[in-house]
C-alpha positions in Angstrom: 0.0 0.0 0.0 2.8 2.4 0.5 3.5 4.9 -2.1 0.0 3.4 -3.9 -1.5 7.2 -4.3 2.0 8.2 -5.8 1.7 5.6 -8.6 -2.1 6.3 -9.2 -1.5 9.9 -9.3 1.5 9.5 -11.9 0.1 7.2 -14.1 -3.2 9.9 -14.0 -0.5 12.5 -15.5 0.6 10.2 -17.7 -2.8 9.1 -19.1 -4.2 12.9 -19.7 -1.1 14.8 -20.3 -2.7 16.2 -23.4 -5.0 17.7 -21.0 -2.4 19.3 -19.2 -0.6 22.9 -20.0 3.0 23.0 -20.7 4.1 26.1 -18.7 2.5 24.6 -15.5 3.6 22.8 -12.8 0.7 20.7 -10.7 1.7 19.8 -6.7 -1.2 17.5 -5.9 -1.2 16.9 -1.4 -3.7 14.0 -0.7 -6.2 14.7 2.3 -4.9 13.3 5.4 -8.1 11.5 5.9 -7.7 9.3 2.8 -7.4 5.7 2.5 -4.9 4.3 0.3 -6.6 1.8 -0.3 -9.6 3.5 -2.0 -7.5 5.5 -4.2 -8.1 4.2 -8.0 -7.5 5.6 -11.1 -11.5 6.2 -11.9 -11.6 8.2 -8.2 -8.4 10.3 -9.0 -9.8 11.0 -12.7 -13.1 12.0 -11.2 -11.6 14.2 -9.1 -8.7 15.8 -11.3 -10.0 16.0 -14.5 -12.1 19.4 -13.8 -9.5 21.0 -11.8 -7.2 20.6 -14.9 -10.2 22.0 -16.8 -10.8 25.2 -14.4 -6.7 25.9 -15.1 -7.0 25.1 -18.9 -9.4 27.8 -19.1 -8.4 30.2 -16.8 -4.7 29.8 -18.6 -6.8 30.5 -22.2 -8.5 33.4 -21.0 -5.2 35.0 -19.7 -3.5 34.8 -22.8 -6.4 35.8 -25.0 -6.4 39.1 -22.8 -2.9 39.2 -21.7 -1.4 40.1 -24.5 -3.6 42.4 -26.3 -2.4 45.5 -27.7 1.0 44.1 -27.7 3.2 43.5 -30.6 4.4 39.8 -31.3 7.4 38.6 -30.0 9.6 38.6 -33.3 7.8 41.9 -34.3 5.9 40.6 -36.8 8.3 38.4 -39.1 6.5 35.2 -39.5 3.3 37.5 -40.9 5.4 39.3 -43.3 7.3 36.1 -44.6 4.0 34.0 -45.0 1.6 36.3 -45.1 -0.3 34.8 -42.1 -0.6 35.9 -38.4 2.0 33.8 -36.2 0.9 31.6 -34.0 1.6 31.4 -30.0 4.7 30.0 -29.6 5.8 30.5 -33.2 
């Protein structure tokens, strides 16, 4: 049983890590109160899975207003060699 909520948790990340964002780091303190034994992969999905989706959104709506008004990084390159917008992370 010991380190049983470690493994579940990592194999969790490892499952939905398309559903996680790059630039975070998640720290993720089980309740005292909780039984190693109870802890499955369906319990930590049910659990985890909107949490992740509250910080994916929260993430999106900083960037789409974060950055507004500003210039892109490379001032504007990419656009003027493809004639398209860049993209983030371009």
């Amino acid at each position: 049983m010991r380190n049983r909520v470690k493994r579940v948790l990592r194999e969790f990340f490892r499952l939905y890590q398309c559903e996680c964002d790059p630039p975070h780091d998640y720290v993720v303190v089980p309740k005292k109160h909780l039984d190693p034994r109870q802890v499955g992969l369906d319990m930590v999905k049910d659990e985890l899975l909107p949490v992740l989706g509250r910080i994916s959104r929260q993430t999106e709506k900083a960037r789409g207003t974060g950055t507004a008004g500003r210039p892109p990084a490379d001032g504007g390159a990419a656009a003027e060699r493809t004639g398209t917008p860049p993209q983030d992370g371009a």
